[in-house]
N, CA, C and O atoms as a GROMACS GRO file, in nm:
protein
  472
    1UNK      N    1  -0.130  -6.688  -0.772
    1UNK     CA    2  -0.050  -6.751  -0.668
    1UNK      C    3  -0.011  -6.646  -0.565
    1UNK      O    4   0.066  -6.559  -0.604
    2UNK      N    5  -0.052  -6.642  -0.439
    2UNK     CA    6   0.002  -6.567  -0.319
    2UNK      C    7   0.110  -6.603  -0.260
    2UNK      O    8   0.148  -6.718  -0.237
    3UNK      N    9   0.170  -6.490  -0.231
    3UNK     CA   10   0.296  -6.587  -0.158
    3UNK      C   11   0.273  -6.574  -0.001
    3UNK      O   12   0.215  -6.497   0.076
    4UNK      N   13   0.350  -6.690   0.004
    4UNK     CA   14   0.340  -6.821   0.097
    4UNK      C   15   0.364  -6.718   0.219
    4UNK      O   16   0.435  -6.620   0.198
    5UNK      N   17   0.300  -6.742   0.363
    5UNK     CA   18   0.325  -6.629   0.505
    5UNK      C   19   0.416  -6.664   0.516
    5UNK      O   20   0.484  -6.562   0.505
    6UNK      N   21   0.524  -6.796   0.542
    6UNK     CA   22   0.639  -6.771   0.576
    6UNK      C   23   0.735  -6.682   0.462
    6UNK      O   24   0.818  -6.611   0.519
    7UNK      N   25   0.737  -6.676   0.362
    7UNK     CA   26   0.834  -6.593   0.222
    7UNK      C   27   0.746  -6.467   0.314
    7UNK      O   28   0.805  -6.426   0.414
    8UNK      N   29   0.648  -6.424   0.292
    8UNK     CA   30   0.612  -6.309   0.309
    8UNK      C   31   0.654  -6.218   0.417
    8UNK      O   32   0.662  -6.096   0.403
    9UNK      N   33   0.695  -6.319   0.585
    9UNK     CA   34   0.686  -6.276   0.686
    9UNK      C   35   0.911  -6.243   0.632
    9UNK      O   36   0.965  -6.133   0.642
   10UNK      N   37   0.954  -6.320   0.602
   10UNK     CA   38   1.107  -6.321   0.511
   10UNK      C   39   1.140  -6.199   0.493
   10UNK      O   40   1.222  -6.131   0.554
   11UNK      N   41   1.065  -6.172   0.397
   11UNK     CA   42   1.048  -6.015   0.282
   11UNK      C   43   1.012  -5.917   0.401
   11UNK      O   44   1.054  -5.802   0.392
   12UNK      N   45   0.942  -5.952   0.506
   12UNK     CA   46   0.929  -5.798   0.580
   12UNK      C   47   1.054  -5.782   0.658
   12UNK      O   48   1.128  -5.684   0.668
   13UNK      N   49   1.063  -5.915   0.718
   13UNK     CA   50   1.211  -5.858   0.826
   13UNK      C   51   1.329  -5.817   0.723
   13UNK      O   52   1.414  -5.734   0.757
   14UNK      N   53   1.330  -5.873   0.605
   14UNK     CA   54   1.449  -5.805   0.525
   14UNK      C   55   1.424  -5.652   0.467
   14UNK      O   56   1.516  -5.580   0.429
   15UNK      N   57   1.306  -5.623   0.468
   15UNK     CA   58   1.237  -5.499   0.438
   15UNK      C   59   1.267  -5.361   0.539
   15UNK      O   60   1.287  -5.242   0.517
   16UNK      N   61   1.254  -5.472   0.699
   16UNK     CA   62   1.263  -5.392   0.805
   16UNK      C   63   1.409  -5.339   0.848
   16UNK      O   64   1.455  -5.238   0.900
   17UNK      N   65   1.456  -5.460   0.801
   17UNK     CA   66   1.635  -5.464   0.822
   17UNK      C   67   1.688  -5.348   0.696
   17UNK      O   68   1.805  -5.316   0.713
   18UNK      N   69   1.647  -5.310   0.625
   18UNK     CA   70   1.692  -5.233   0.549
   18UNK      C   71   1.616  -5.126   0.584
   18UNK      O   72   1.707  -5.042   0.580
   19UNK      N   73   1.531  -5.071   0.611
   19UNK     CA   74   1.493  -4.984   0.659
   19UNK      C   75   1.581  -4.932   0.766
   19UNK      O   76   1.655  -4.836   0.745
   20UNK      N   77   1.575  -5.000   0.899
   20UNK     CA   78   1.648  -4.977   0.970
   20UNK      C   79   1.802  -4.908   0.929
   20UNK      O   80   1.846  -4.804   0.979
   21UNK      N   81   1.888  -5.009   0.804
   21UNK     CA   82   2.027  -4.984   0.776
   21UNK      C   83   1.989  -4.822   0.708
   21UNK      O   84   2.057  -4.732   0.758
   22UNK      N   85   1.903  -4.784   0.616
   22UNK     CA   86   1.858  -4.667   0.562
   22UNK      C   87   1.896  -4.554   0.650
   22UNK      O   88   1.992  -4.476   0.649
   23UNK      N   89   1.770  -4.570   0.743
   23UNK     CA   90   1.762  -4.490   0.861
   23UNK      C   91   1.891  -4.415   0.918
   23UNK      O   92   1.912  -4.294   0.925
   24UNK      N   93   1.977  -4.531   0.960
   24UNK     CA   94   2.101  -4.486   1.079
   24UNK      C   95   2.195  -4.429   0.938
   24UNK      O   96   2.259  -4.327   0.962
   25UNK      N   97   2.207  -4.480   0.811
   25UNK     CA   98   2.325  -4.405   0.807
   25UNK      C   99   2.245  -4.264   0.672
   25UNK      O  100   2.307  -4.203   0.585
   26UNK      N  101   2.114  -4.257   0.703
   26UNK     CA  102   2.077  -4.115   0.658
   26UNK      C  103   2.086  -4.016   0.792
   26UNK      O  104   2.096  -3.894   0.784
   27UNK      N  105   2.081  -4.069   0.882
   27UNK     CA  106   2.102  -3.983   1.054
   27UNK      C  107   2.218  -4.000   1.031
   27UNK      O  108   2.223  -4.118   1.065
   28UNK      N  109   2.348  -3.969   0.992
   28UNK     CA  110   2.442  -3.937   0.923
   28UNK      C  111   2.510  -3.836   0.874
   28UNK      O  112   2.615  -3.779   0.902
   29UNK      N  113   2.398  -3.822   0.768
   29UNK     CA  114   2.442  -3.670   0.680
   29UNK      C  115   2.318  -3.596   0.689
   29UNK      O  116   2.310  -3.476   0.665
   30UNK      N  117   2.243  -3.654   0.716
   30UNK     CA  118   2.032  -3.575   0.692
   30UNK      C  119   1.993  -3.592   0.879
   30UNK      O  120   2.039  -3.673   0.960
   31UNK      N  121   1.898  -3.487   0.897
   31UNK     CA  122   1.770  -3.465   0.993
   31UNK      C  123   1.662  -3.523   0.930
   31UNK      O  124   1.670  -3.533   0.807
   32UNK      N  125   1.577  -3.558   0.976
   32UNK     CA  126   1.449  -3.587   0.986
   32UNK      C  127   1.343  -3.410   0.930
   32UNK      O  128   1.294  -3.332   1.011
   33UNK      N  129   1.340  -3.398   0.819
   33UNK     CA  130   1.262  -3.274   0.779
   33UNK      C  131   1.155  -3.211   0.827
   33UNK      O  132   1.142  -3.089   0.836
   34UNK      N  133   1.038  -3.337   0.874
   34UNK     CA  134   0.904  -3.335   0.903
   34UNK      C  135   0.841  -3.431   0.994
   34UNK      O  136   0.922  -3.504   1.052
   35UNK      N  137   0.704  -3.451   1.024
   35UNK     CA  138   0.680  -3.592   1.088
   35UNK      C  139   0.687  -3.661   0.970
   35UNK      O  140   0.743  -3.769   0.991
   36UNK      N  141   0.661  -3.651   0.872
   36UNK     CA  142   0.643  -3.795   0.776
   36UNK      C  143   0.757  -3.848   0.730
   36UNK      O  144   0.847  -3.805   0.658
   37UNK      N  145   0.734  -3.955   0.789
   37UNK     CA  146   0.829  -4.099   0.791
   37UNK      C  147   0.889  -4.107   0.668
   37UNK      O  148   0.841  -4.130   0.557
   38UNK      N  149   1.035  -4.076   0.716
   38UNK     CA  150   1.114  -4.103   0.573
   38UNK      C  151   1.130  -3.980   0.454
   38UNK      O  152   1.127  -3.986   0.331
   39UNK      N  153   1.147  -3.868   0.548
   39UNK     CA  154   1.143  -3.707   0.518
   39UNK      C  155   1.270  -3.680   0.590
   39UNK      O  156   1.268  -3.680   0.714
   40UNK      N  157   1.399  -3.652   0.515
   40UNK     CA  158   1.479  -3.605   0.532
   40UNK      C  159   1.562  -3.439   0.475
   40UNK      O  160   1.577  -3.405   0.358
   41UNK      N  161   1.588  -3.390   0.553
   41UNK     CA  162   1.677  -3.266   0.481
   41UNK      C  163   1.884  -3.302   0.488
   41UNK      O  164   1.927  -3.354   0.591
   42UNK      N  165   1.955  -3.277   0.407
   42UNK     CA  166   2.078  -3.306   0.431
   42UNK      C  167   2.121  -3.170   0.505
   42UNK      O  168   2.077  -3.056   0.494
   43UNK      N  169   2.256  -3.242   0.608
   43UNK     CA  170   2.328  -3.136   0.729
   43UNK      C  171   2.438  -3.141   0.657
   43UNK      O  172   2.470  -3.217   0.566
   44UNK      N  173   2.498  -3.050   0.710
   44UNK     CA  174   2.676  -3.012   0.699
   44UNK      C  175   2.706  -2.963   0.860
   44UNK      O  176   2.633  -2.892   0.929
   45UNK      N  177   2.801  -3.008   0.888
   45UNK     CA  178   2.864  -2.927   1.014
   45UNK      C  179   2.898  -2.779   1.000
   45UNK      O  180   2.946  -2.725   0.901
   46UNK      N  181   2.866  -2.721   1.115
   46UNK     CA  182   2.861  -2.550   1.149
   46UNK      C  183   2.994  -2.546   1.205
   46UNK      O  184   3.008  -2.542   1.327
   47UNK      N  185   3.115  -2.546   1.107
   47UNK     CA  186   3.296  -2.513   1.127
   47UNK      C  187   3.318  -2.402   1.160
   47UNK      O  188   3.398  -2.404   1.254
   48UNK      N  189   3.292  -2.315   1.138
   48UNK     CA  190   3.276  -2.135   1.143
   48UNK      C  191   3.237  -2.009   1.088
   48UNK      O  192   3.132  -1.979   1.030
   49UNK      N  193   3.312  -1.956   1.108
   49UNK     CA  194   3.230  -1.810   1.010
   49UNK      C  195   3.345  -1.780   0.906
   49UNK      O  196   3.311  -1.713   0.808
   50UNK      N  197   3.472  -1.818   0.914
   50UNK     CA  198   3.566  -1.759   0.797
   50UNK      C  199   3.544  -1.830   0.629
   50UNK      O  200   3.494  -1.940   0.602
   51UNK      N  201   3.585  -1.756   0.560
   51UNK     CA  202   3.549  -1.824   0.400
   51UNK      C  203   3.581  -1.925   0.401
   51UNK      O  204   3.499  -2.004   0.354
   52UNK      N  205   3.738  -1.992   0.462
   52UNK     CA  206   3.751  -2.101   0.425
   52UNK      C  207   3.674  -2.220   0.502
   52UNK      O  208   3.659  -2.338   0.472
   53UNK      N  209   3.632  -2.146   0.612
   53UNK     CA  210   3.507  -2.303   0.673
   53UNK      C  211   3.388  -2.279   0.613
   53UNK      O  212   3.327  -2.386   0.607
   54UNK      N  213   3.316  -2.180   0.560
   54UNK     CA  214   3.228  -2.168   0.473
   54UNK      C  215   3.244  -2.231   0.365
   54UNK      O  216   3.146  -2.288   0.316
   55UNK      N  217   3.370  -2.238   0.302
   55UNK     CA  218   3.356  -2.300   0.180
   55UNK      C  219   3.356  -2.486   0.177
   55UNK      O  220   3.298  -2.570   0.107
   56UNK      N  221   3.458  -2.494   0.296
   56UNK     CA  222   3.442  -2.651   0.336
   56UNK      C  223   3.310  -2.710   0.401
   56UNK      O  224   3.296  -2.832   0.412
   57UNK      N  225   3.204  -2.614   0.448
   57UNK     CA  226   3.063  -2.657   0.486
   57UNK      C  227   3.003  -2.622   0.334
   57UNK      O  228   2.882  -2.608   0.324
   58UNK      N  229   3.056  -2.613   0.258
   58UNK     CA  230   2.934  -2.588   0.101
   58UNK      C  231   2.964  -2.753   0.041
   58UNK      O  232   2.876  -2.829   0.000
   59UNK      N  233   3.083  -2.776   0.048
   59UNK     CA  234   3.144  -2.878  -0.047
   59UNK      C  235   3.107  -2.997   0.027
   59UNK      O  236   3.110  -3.108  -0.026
   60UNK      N  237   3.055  -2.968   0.202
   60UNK     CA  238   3.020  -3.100   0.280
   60UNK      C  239   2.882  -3.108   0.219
   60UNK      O  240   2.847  -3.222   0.186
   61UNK      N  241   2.772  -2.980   0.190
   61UNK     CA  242   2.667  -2.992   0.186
   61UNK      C  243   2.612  -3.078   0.046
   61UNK      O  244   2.526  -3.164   0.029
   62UNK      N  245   2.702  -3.014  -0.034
   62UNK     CA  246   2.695  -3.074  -0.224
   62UNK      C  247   2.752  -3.185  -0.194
   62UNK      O  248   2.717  -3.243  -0.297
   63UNK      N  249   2.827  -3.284  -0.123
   63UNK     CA  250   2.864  -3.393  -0.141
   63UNK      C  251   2.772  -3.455  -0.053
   63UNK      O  252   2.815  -3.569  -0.043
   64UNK      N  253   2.661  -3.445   0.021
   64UNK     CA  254   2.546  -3.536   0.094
   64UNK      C  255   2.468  -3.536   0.053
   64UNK      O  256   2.400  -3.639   0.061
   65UNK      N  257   2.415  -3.411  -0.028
   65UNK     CA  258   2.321  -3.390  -0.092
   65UNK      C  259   2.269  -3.533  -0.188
   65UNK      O  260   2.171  -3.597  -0.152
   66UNK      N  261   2.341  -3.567  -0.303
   66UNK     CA  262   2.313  -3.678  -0.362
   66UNK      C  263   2.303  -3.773  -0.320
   66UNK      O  264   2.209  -3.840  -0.364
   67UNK      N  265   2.401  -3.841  -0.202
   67UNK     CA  266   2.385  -3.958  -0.132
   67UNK      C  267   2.230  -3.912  -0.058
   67UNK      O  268   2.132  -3.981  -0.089
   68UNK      N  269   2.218  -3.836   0.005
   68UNK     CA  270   2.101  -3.813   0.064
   68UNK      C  271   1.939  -3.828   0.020
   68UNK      O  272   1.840  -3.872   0.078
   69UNK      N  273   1.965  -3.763  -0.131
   69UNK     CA  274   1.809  -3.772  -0.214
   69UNK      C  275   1.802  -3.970  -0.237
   69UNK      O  276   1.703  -4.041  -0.219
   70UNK      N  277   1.951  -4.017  -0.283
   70UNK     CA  278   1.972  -4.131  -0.298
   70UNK      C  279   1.890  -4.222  -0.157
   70UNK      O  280   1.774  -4.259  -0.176
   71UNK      N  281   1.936  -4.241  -0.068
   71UNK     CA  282   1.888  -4.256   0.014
   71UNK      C  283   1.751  -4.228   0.058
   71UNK      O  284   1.665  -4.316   0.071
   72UNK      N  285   1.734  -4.112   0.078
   72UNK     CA  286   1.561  -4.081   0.115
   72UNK      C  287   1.468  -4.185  -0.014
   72UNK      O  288   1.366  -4.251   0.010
   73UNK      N  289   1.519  -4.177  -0.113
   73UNK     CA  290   1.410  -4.238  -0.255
   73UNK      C  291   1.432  -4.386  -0.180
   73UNK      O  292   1.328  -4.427  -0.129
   74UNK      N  293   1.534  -4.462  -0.167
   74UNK     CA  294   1.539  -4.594  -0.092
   74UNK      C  295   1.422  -4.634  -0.026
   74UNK      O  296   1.339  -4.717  -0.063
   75UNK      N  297   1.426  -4.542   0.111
   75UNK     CA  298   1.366  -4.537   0.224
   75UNK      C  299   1.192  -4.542   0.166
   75UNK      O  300   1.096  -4.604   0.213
   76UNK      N  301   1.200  -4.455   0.054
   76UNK     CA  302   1.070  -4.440  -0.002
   76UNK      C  303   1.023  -4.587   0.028
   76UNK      O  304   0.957  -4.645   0.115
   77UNK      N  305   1.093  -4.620  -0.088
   77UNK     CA  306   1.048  -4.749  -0.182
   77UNK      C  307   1.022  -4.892  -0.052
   77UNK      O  308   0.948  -4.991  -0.047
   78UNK      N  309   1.100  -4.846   0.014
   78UNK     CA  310   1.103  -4.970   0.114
   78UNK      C  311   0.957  -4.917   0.219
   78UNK      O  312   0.874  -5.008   0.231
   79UNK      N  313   0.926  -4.807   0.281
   79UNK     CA  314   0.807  -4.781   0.359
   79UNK      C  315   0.693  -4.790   0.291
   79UNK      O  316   0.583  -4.796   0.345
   80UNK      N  317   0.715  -4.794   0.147
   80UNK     CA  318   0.582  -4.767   0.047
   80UNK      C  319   0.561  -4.992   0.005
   80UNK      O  320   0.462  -5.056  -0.030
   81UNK      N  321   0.683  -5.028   0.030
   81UNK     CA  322   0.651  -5.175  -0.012
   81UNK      C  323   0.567  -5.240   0.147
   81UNK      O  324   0.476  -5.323   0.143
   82UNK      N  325   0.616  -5.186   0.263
   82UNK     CA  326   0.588  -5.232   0.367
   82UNK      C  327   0.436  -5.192   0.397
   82UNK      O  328   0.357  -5.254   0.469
   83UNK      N  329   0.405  -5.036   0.303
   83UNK     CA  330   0.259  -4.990   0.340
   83UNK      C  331   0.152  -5.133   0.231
   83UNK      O  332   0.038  -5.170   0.258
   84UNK      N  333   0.240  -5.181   0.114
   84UNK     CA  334   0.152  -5.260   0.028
   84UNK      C  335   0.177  -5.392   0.077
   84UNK      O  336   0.166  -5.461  -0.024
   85UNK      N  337   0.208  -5.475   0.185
   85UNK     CA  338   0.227  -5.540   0.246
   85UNK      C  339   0.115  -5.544   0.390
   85UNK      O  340   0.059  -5.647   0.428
   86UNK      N  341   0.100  -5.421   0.448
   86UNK     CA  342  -0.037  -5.391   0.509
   86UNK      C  343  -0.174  -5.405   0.495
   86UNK      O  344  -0.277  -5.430   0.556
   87UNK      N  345  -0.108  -5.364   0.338
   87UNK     CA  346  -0.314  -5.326   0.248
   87UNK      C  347  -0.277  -5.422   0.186
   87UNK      O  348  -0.294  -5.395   0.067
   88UNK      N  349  -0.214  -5.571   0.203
   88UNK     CA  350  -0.271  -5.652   0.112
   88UNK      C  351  -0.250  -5.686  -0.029
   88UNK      O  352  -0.277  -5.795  -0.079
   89UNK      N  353  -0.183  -5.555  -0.105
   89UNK     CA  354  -0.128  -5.567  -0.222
   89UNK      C  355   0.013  -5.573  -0.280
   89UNK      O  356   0.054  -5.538  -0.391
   90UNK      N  357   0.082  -5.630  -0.168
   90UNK     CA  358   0.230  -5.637  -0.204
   90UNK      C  359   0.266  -5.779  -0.286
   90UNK      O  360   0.222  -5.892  -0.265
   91UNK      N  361   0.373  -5.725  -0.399
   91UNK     CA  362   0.381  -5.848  -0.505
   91UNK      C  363   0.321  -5.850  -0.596
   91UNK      O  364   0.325  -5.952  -0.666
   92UNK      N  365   0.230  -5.726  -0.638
   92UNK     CA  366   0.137  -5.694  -0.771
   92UNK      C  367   0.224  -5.638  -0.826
   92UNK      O  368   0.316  -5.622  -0.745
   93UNK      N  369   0.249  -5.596  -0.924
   93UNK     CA  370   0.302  -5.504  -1.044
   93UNK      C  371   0.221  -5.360  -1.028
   93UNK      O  372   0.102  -5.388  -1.013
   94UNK      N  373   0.237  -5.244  -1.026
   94UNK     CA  374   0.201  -5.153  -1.007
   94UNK      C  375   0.124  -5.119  -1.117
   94UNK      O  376   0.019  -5.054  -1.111
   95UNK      N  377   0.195  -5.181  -1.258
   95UNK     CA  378   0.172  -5.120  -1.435
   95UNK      C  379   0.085  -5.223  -1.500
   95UNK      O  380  -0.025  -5.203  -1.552
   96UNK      N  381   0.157  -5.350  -1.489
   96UNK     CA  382   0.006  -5.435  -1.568
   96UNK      C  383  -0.077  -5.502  -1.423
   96UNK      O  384  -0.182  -5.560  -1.452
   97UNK      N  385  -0.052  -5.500  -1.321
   97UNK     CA  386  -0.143  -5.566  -1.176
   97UNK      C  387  -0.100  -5.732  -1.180
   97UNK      O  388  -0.171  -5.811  -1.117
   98UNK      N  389   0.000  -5.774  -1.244
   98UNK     CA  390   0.018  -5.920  -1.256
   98UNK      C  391   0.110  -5.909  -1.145
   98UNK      O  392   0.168  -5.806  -1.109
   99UNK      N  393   0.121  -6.069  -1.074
   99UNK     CA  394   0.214  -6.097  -0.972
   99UNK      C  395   0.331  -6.078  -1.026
   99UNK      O  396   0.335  -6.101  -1.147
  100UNK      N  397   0.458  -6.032  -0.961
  100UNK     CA  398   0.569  -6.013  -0.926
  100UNK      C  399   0.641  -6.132  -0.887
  100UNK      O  400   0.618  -6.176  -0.774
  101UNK      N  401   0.717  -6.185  -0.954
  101UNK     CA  402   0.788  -6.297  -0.930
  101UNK      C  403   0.839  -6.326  -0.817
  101UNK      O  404   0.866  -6.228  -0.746
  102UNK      N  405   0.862  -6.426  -0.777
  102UNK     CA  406   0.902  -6.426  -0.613
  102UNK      C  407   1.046  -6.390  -0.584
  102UNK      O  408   1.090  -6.344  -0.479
  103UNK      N  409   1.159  -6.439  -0.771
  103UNK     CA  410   1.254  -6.422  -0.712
  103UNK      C  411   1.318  -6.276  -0.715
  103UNK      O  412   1.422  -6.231  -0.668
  104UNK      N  413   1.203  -6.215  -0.798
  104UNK     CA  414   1.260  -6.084  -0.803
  104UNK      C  415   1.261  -5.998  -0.652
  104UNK      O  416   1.349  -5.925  -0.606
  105UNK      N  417   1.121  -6.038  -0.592
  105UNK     CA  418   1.121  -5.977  -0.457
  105UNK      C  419   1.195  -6.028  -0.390
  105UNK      O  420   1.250  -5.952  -0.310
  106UNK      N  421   1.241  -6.185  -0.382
  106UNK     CA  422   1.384  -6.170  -0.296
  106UNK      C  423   1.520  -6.104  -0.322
  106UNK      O  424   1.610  -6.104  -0.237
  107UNK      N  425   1.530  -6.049  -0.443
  107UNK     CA  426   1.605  -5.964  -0.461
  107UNK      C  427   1.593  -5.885  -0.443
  107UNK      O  428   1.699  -5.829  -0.416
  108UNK      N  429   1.492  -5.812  -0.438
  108UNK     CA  430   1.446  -5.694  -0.401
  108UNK      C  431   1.300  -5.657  -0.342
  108UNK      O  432   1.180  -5.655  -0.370
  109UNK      N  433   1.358  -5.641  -0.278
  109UNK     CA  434   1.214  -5.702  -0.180
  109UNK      C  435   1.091  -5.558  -0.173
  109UNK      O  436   0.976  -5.572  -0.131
  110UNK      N  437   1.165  -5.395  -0.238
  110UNK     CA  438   1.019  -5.339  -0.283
  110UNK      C  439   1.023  -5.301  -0.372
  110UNK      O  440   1.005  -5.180  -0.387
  111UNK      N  441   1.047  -5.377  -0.469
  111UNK     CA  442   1.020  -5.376  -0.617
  111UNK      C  443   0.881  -5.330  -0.616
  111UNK      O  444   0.805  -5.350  -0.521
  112UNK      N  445   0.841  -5.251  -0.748
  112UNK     CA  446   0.701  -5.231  -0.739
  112UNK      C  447   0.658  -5.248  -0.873
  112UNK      O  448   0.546  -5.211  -0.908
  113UNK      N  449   0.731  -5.295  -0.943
  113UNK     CA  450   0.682  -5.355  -1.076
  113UNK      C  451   0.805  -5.489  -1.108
  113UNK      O  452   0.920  -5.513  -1.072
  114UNK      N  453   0.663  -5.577  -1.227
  114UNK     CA  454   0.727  -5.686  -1.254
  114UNK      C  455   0.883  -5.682  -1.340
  114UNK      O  456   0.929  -5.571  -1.368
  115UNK      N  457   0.960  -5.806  -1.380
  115UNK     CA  458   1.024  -5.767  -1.475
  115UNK      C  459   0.958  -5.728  -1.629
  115UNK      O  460   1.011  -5.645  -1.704
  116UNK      N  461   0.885  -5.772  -1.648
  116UNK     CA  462   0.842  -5.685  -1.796
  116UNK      C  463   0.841  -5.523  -1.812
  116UNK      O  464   0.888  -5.447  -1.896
  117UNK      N  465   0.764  -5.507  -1.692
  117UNK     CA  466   0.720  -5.347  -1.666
  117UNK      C  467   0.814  -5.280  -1.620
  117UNK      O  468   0.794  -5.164  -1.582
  118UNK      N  469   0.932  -5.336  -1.614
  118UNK     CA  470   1.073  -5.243  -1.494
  118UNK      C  471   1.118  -5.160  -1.615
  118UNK      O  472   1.209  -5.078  -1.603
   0.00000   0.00000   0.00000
């Protein structure tokens, strides 16, 4: 069973819309690392040169850091569902190749495995 172009065309703008939300609030705490899409490094603000703004730019850096990897893996999952949406294979299971339930992808729209295989 394929799903239907209108569900499908659904799943991208909600795909895109989260992408987008990804994006602006990783331009936030992260730069853009590289050209490849969805390559971030985390920032801290440049406060000054004395220990104690040094130490308040360490504690900015360790506290983005996680939201940040958090985030970038998101961004993954969502550019990598939109690339299997291109080629045709979005809604397979990655592990056994069986369709992906529909309501799981409306829950989550780049799931990349079924519920059995999650």
């Amino acid at each position: 069973m394929a799903i239907d172009p209108q569900t499908l065309a659904e799943l991208k703008e909600s795909l895109l819309k989260e992408k987008e939300e990804l994006e602006n609030n990783l331009g936030r705490i992260a730069k853009p690392a590289s050209d490849k899409e969805g390559d971030y490094e985390p920032t801290f603000e440049d406060i000054g040169r004395d220990i104690d703004d040094n130490i308040t730019e360490v504690e900015q850096f360790t506290d983005n850091l996680p939201v940040e990897i958090t985030l970038q893996k998101k961004l993954q999952d969502v550019l990598e569902a939109l690339e299997r949406m291109d080629k045709g294979t979005y809604g397979v299971c990655e592990n056994c190749h069986q369709e992906i339930d529909i309501e799981r992808l409306k829950a989550n729209p780049s799931a990349k495995t079924c519920i059995k295989c999650r």
